[in-house]
C-alpha positions in Angstrom: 0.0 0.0 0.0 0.9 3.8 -0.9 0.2 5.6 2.4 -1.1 9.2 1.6 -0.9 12.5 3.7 -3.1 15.2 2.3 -2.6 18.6 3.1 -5.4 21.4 1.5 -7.3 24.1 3.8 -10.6 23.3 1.6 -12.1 20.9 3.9 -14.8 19.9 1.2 -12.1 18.9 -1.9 -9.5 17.5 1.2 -12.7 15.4 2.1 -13.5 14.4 -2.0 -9.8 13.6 -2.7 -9.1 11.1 0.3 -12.5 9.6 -0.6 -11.1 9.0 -4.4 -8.1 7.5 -3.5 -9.5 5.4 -0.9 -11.2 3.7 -3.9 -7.7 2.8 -5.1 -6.9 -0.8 -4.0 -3.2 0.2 -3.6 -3.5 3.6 -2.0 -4.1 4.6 1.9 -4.3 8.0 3.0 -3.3 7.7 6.7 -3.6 11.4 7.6 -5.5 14.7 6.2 -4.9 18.0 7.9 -6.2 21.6 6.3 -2.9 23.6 7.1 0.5 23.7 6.8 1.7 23.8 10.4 -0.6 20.5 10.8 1.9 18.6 8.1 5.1 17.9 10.2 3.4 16.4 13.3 0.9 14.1 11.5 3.7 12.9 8.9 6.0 12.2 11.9 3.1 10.4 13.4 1.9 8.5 10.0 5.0 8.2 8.0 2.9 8.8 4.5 5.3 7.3 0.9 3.5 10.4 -0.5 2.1 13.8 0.4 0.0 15.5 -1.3 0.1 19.6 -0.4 -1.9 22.5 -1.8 0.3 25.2 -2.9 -2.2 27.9 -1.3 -2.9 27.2 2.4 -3.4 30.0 5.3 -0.4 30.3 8.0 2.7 28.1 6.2 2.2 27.8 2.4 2.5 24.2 0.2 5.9 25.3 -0.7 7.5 26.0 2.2 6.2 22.5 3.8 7.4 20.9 1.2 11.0 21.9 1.5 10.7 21.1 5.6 9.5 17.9 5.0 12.4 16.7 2.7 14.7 17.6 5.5 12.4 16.1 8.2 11.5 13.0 6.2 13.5 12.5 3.1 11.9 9.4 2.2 8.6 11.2 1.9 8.4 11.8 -1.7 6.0 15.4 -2.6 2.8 15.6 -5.3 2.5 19.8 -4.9 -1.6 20.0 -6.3 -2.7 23.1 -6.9 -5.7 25.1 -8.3 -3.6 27.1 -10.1 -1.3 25.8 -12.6 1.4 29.0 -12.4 5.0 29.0 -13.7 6.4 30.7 -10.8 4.4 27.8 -8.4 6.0 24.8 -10.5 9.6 26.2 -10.6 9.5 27.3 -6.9 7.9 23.6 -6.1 10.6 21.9 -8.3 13.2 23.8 -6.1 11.8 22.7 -3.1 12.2 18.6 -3.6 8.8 17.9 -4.8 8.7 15.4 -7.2 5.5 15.9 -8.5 3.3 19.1 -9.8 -0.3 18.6 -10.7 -3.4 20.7 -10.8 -7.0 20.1 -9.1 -8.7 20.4 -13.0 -7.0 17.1 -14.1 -9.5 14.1 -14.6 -9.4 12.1 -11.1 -7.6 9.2 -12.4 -4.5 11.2 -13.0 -4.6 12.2 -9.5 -3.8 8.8 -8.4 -1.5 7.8 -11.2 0.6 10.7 -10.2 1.0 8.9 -7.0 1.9 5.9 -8.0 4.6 7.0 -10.8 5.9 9.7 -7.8 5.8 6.9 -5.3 7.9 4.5 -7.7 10.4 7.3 -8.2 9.6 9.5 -11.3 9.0 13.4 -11.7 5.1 14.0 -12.4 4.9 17.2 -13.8 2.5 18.9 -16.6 3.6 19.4 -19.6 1.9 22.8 -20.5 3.0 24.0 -17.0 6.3 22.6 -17.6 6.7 24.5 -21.3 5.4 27.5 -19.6 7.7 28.1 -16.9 10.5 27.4 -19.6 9.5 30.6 -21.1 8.3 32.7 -18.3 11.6 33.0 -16.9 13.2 31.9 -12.9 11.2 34.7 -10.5 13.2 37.8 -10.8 12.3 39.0 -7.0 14.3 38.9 -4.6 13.0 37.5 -1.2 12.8 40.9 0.6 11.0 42.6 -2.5 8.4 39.2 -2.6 8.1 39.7 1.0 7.6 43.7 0.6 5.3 43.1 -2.4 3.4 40.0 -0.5 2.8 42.5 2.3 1.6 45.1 -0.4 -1.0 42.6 -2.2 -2.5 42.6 1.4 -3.4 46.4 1.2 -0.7 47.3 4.1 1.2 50.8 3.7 4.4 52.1 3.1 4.5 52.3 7.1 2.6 49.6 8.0 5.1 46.9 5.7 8.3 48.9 7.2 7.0 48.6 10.8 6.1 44.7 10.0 9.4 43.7 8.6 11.6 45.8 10.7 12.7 48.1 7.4 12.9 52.0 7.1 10.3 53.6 4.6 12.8 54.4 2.2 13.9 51.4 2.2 10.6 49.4 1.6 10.1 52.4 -0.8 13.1 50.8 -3.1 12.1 47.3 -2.7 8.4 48.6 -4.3 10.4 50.3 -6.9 12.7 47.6 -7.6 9.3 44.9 -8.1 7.7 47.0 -10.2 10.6 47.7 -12.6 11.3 44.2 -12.8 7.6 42.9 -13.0 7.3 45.6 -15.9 4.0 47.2 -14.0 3.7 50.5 -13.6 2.3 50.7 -10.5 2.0 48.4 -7.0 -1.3 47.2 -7.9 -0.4 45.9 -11.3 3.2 44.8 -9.7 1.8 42.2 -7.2 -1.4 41.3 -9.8 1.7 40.1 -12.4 4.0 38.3 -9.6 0.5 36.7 -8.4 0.0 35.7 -11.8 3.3 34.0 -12.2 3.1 32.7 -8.9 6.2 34.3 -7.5 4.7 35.5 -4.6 
């Protein structure tokens, strides 16, 4: 048996995915939490073959779970599923150890196949996503202008982001700047809907 952890803050698709691949006569899914601080403790506790995250998840993203559990677990192999099917998400996800990339639109099936091929040691990854994120380019943020920009997408101010990261205003002033120039925008609002777009935030 493949034993599963699934990790997605949508208690409803969580609930519809473990039911799926409880249908599978080779699959188990031996833990589901809805956040990413839940991850660690339940996959210590379960010891899954697979996890499946969700990119998007409230407190500690997909992402950044997935590159703790590869240190805490390396023989935990990582299926990153994800509504949306962004460049910047796959490339970031690669980066982290996951060995798989899917999104939540494929036909069930694929889901579980995913798992399997992951599971037996391949790369799942879609192709389209794949070709796309050849093209779009590695993220051109820096970490302190995602995390300025992040803040920014959140409706926070110039003071309110420098008081929250522990910056001057001049200084978060520049790391604006420096994202919109590099995203191509013209302004902070179009800045953080472009790095959204290409999942680099």
């Amino acid at each position: 048996m493949i034993r599963v952890l699934l990790a997605d803050d949508q208690a409803l698709v969580r609930g519809a995915m473990a039911a799926m691949l409880g249908l599978e006569r080779d699959i188990e899914v031996v833990a589901d939490v809805g956040t990413g601080e839940e991850v660690l403790p339940a996959a210590r506790r379960t010891r899954p073959d697979v996890a499946l995250l969700d990119v998007q998840m409230p407190g500690t993203d997909g992402l950044t779970v997935a590159a703790a559990l590869r240190d805490a677990l390396p023989t935990c192999r990582v299926v990153m599923c994800t509504t949306f099917g962004r460049p910047g998400y796959y490339t970031r996800a690669m980066a982290a150890g996951a060995a798989g990339f899917v999104v939540k639109d494929a036909p069930p099936e694929h889901l579980a196949d995913a798992i399997r091929r992951v599971h037996s040691g391949l790369r799942v990854v879609d192709p389209v996503l794949a070709a796309q994120s050849r093209t779009s380019g590695p993220n051109p943020l820096t970490e302190r202008e995602r995390e300025v920009l992040q803040a920014a997408s959140e409706g926070a101010t110039v003071a309110d982001i420098a008081a929250a990261l522990h910056l001057s205003g001049g200084t978060v002033r520049n790391h604006l700047s420096a994202a919109i120039t590099k995203t191509n925008a013209t302004t902070r609002a179009e800045a953080v809907r472009i790095a959204e777009r290409n999942g680099w935030l």
